[in-house]
MARZAMI-528376 format. One record per residue (C-alpha): x, y, z. Coordinates in steps of 0.02 Angstrom, whole numbers, padded with zeros to 5 digits, always signed. Layout:
% MARZAMI-528376
XYZ
...
END
This chain:
% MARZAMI-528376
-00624-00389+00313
-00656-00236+00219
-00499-00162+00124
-00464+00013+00054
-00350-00044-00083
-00253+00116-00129
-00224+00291-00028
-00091+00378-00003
+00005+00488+00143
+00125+00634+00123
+00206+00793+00173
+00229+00928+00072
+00388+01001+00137
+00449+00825+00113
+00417+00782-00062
+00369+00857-00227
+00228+00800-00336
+00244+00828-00527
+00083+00763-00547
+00013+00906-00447
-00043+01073-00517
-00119+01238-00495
-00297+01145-00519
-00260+01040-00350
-00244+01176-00243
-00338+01072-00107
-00201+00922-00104
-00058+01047-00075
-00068+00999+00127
-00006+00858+00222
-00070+00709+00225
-00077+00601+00373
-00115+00420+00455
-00203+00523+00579
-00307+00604+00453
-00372+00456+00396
-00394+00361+00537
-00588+00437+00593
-00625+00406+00388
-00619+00219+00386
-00693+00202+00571
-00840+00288+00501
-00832+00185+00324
-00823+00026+00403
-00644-00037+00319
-00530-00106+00415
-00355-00135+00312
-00283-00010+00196
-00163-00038+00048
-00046+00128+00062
+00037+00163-00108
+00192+00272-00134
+00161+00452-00207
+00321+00492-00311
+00476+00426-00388
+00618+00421-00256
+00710+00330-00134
+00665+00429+00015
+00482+00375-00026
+00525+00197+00013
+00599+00275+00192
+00429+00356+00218
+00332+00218+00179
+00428+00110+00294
+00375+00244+00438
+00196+00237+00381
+00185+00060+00392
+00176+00056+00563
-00017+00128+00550
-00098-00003+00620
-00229+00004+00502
-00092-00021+00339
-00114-00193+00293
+00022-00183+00152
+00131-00063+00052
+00171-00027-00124
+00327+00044-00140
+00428+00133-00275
+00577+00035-00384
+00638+00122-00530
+00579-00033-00643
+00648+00026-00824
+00811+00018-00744
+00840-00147-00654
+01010-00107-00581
+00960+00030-00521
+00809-00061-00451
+00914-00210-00374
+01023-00073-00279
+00856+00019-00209
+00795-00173-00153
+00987-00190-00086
+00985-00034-00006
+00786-00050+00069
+00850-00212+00124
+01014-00161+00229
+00890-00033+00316
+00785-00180+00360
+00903-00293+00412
+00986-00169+00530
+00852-00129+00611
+00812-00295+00650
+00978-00309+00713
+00944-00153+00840
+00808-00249+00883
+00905-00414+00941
+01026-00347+01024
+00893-00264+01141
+00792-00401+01171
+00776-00449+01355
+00941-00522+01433
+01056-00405+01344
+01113-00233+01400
+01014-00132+01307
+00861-00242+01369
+00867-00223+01525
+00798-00057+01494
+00606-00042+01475
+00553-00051+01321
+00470+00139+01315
+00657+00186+01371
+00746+00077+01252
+00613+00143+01099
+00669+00307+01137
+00853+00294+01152
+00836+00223+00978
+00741+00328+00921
+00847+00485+00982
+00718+00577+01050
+00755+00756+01067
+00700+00866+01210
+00559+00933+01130
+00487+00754+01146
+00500+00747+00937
+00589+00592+00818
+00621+00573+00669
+00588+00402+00569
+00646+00401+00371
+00645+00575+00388
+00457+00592+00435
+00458+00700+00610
+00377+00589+00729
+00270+00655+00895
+00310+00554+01062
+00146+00526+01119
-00006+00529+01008
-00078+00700+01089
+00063+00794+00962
-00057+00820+00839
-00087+00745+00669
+00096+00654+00647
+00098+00581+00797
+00051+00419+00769
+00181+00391+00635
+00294+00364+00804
+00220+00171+00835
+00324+00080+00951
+00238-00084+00859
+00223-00120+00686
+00092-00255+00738
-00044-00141+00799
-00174-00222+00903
-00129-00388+00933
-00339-00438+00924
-00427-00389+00745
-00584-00269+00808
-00540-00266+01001
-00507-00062+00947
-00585+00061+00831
-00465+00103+00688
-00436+00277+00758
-00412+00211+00941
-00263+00122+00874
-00187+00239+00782
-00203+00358+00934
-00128+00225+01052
+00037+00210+00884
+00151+00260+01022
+00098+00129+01136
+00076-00055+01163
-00023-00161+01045
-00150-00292+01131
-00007-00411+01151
+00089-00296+01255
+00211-00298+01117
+00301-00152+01037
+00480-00152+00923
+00621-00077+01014
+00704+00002+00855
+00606+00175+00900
+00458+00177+00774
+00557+00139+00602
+00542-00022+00577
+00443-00064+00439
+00291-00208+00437
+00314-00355+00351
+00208-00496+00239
+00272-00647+00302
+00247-00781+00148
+00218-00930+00288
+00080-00835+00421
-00119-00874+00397
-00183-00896+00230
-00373-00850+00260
-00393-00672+00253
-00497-00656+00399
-00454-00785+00518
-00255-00687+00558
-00286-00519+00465
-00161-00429+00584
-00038-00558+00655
+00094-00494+00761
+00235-00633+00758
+00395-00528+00760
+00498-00654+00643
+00556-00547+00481
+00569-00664+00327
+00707-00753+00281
+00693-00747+00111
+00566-00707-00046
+00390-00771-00021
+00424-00946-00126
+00607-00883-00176
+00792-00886-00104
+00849-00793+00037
+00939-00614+00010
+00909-00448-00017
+00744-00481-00098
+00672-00573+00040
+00704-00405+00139
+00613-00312+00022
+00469-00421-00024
+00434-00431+00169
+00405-00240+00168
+00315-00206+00009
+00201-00326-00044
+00188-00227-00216
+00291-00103-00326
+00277+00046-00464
+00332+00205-00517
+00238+00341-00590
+00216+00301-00777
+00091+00425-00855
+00067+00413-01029
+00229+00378-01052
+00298+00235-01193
+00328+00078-01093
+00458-00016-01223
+00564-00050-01094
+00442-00199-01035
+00507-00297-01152
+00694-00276-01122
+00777-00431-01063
+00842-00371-00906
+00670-00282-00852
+00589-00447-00871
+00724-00548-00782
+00692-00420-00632
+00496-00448-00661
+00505-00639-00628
+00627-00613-00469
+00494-00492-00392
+00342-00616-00436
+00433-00753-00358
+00449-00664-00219
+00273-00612-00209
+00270-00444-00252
+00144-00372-00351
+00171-00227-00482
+00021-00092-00505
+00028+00016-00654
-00093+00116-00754
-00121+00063-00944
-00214+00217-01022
-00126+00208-01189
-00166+00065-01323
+00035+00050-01345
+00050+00032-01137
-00085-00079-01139
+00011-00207-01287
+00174-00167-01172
+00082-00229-01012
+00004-00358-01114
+00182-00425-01164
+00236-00438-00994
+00101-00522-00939
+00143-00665-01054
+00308-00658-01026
+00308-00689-00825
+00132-00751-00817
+00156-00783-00623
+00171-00605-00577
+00017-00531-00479
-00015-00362-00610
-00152-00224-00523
-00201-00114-00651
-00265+00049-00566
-00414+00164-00570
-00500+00065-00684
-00395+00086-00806
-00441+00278-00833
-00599+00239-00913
-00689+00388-01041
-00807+00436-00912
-00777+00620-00940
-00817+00594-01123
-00952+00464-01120
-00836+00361-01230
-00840+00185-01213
-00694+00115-01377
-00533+00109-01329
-00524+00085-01132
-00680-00055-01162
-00564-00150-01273
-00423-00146-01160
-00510-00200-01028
-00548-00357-01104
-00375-00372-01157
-00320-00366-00998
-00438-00486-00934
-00398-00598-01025
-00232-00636-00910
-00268-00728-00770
-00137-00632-00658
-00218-00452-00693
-00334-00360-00562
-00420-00207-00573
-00440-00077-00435
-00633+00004-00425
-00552+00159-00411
-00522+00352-00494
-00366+00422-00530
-00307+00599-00538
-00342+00618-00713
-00512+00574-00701
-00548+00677-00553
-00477+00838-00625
-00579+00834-00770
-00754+00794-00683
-00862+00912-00632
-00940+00786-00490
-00961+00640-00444
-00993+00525-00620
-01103+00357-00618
-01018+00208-00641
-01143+00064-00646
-01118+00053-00842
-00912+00042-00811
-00926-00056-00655
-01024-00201-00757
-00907-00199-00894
-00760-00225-00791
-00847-00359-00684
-00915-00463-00827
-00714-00455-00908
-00613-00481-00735
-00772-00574-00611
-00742-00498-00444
-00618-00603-00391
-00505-00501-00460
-00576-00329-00406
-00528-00227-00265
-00602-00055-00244
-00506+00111-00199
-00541+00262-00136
-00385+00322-00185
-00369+00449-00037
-00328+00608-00047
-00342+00634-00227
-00525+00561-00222
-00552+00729-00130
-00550+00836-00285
-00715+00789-00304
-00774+00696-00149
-00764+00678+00029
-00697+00497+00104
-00859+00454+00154
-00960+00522+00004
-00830+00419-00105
-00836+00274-00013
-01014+00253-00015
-01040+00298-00191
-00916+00162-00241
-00993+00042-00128
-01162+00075-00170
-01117+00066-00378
-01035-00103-00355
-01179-00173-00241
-01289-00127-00398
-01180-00228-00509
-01114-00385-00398
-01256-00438-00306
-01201-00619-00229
-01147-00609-00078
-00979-00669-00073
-00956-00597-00227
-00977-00421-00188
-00863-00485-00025
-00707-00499-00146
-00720-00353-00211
-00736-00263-00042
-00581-00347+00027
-00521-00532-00004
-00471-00489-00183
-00343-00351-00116
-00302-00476+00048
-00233-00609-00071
-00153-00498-00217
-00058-00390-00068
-00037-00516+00073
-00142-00419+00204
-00166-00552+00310
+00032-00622+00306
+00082-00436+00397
+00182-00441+00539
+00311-00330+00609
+00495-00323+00658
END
């Protein structure tokens, strides 16, 4: 299984990006599952890891919608993490959306009134379509068949996708979102309903990698049952936006106590150390809740632009040296604003591989940022091809190209409500 471990989807009139200015002119457009669909066919990748794009509750609503791509193996959503009680009442609050919906869903399961309708009936009654044939999920406008044009997949009856892994090209499926999977399953809670990492379906990432059981957690992936569990069976990761911003507050008591409850639910936390004093912060919290899954992204922001090699090659290594901490094979905004074109990367690449191994690699393309300098393909293949020059066993370069981001995410635990 081939996994793009990090793109994004969004719509401008939706949400602002502070991270975006006049110099990315080309990623002031929207942003959609259908838009990326033909790009992965074309790659060859099968899963995608979709990662929220800015700092707000609503983003967790959109995500939710998004998830029902077939193609999104698992989500990263946004907590505000240097204030855990404000964090705990966006997991609360994530989790009664959940919950409810799964509720909607019960009570129109076959044998009750509202199941006795078909199902296409029943998905739109719930949905509240409009006479123009248009929903709206978390506030994402939804088309109600996928010849609406580029949103209209976002409007997936199932949250499974194709019940078969390959029986369907990745853009056949997201054209079909409003339809059946394989299984001849769909949710009945009109396209909201967000997919879920179950902690107990198939380990092996590529014997199950798109289950579509329909049972929603019942509690944190190796934790108690509550609002949590909810949460943890939506996003298999977290973050918010961190910059270069001081990260002190890793070390307050109550941000770590939060920390553990989210690793022992399962749920990952990606950040970007670019700063010596974020890296010692990160560091810190690594020791202190060695058992949560850390993905540090876009490489870290190495000095390609430069040609430096001292500080980011030190940190690195740091952050290597905890056996929790990933790396994504990726480039982040930064990086791409200041290139020209395309950089090479075999001398970074081998670094990071001899500090982490690939077992705890993923690569990125980090779609649609990557297109500042790149197309998806062009991106894609560069990245591929750099890391095939660097990991050359087999089942080495295999991790890297999927099973690292199928274990640290859950991409093969996803099923639906």
């Amino acid at each position: 299984m081939i996994v793009d471990a990090h793109h994004h989807f969004w719509q401008v009139a939706a949400q602002e990006h502070p991270w975006r200015d006049h110099r990315h002119d080309e990623l002031a457009r929207d942003f959609t599952p259908t838009d990326l669909a033909t790009e992965l066919t074309q790659a060859g990748v099968d899963r995608t890891v979709l990662i929220q794009s800015v700092d707000e509750p609503a983003e967790n609503d959109r995500l939710l919608a998004y998830a029902e791509t077939p193609y999104v193996g698992a989500v990263v959503g946004w907590l505000p993490l240097s204030d855990p009680q404000a964090a705990r009442q966006e997991i609360d609050r994530v989790a009664d959306l959940i919950s409810g919906k799964q509720g909607a869903a019960e009570a129109a399961a076959p044998g009750t009134a509202a199941g006795k309708r078909s199902v296409a009936e029943a998905t739109a009654l719930g949905a509240g379509a409009s006479t123009s044939g248009e929903r709206s999920v978390a506030g994402v406008i939804l088309g109600a068949d996928a010849g609406q044009g580029a949103n209209a997949d976002l409007g997936r009856g199932s949250g499974a996708g194709p019940g078969v892994s390959g029986e369907r090209s990745i853009a056949e499926a997201t054209a079909l979102g409003a339809g059946a999977s394989t299984s001849g399953e769909r949710s009945v809670v009109g396209g909201g309903g967000s997919s879920h990492l179950h902690p107990t379906s198939h380990p092996h990432p590529t014997s199950h990698p798109h289950p579509t059981s329909l049972t929603p957690p019942a509690g944190p992936a190796g934790g108690g049952a509550g609002g949590l569990g909810w949460f943890a069976g939506a996003f298999s990761g977290v973050r918010c936006l961190v910059g270069r911003d001081p990260l002190d507050w890793l070390s307050e008591p109550s941000t770590v106590d939060l920390f553990r409850e989210l690793a022992a639910a399962g749920v990952a936390w990606d950040v970007v150390p670019v700063t010596a004093e974020q890296t010692k912060a990160v560091l810190g919290l690594a020791d202190a809740v060695p058992e949560l899954r850390i993905v540090v992204d876009h490489l870290g922001r190495p000095l390609i632009d430069s040609g430096g090699w001292e500080p980011w090659a030190g940190q690195v290594r740091q952050l290597a040296g905890c056996p929790r901490v990933g790396m994504k094979v990726s480039l982040g905004i930064d990086l791409l604003t200041e290139l020209d074109e395309w950089p090479e990367l075999e001398r970074y690449l081998a670094w990071v591989v001899d500090c982490f191994g690939p077992d705890r690699l993923m690569v990125a393309s980090n779609w649609p940022v990557v297109l500042l300098r790149a197309s998806y393909g062009e991106a894609w293949g560069r990245l591929r091809a750099a890391l095939e020059q660097v990991v050359q066993n087999e089942d080495e370069l295999a991790a890297v190209l999927g099973g690292t981001a199928a274990d640290y995410y859950r991409i093969n635990r996803k099923v639906s409500l």
